[in-house]
C-alpha positions as CSV (number, residue, x, y, z in Angstrom):
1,X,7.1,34.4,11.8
2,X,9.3,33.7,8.5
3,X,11.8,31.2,11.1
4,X,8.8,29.6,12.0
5,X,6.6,28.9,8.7
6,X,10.8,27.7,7.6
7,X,11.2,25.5,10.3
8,X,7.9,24.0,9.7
9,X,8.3,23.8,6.2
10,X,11.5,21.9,6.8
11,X,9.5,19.5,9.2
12,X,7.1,18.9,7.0
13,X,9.8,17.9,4.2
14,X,11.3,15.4,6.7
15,X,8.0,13.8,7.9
16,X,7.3,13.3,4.0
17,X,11.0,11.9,3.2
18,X,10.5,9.6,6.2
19,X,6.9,8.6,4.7
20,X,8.7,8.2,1.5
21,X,11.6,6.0,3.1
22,X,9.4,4.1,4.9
23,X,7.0,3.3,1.5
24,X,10.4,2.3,0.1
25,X,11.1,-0.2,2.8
26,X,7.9,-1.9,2.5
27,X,8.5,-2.2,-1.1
28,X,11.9,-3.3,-1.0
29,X,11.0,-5.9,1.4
30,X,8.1,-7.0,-1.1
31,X,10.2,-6.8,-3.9
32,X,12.9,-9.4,-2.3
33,X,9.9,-11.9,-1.6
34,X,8.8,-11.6,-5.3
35,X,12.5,-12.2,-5.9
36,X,12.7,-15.6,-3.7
37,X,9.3,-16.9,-4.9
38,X,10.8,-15.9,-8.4
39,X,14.2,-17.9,-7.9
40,X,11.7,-20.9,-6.6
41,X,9.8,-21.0,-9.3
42,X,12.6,-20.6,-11.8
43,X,14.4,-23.6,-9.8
44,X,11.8,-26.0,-10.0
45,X,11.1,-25.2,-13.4
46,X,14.7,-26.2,-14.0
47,X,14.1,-29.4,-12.4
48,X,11.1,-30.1,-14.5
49,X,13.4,-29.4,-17.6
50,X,16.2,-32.0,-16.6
51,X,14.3,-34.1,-15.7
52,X,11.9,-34.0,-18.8
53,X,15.2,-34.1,-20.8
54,X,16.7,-37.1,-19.0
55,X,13.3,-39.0,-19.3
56,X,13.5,-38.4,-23.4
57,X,16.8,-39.3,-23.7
58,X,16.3,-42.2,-21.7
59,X,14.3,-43.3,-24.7
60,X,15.9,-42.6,-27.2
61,X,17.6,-44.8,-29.5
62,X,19.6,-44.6,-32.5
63,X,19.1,-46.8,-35.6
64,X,21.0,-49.9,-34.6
65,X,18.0,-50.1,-31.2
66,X,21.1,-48.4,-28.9
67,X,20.2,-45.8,-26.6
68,X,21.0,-42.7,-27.4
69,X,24.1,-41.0,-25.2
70,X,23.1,-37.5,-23.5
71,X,26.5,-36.2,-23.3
72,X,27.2,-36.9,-27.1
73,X,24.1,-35.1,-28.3
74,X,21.7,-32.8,-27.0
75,X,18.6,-31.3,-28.2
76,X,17.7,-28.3,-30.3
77,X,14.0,-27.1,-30.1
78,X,13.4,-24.9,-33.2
79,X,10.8,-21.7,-33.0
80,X,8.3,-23.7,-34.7
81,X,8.2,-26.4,-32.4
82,X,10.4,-29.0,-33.9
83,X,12.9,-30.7,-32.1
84,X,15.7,-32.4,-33.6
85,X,18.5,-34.2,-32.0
86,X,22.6,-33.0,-33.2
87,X,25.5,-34.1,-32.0
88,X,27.4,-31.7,-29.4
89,X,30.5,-31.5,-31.8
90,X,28.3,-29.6,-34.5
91,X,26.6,-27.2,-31.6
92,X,28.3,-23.9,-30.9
93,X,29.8,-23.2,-27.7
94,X,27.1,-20.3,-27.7
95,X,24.1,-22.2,-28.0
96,X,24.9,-25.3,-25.8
């Protein structure tokens, strides 16, 4: 009688790690979806951003009338929403 209630007590533990594997696949396999739709997202918003930056330095223009050059300069947007435009020489290598 104690081999049996064992053994069954041992197949119960391995129907529940199986459970437990498969509730781990599922989420796994969600997880990587969030991921994907996550890397999407993040790409497209990257494409906004270059694009919204290409757009404002297309109008740009320095104080003789002459556009503005994108890879002299590029733009700093301060936490209190100002935005100001330096030259890449005084930028750290950091913060580019």
């Amino acid at each position: 009688v104690a081999a049996q209630n064992c053994r069954k007590r041992k197949l119960n533990a391995i129907l529940h790690l199986e459970e437990d594997i498969c509730n781990l696949q599922t989420q796994k396999e969600s997880l990587k979806m969030e991921h994907s739709q996550c890397s999407r997202s993040i790409s497209q918003m990257k494409e906004k951003l270059n694009n919204l930056y290409r757009d404002i330095f297309s109008r740009l223009r320095d104080d003789q009338g002459r556009p503005v050059n994108p890879c002299q300069y590029v733009m700093h947007c301060s936490s209190d929403g100002s935005v100001l435009i330096i030259p890449k020489h005084l930028v750290k290598s950091e913060q580019k």
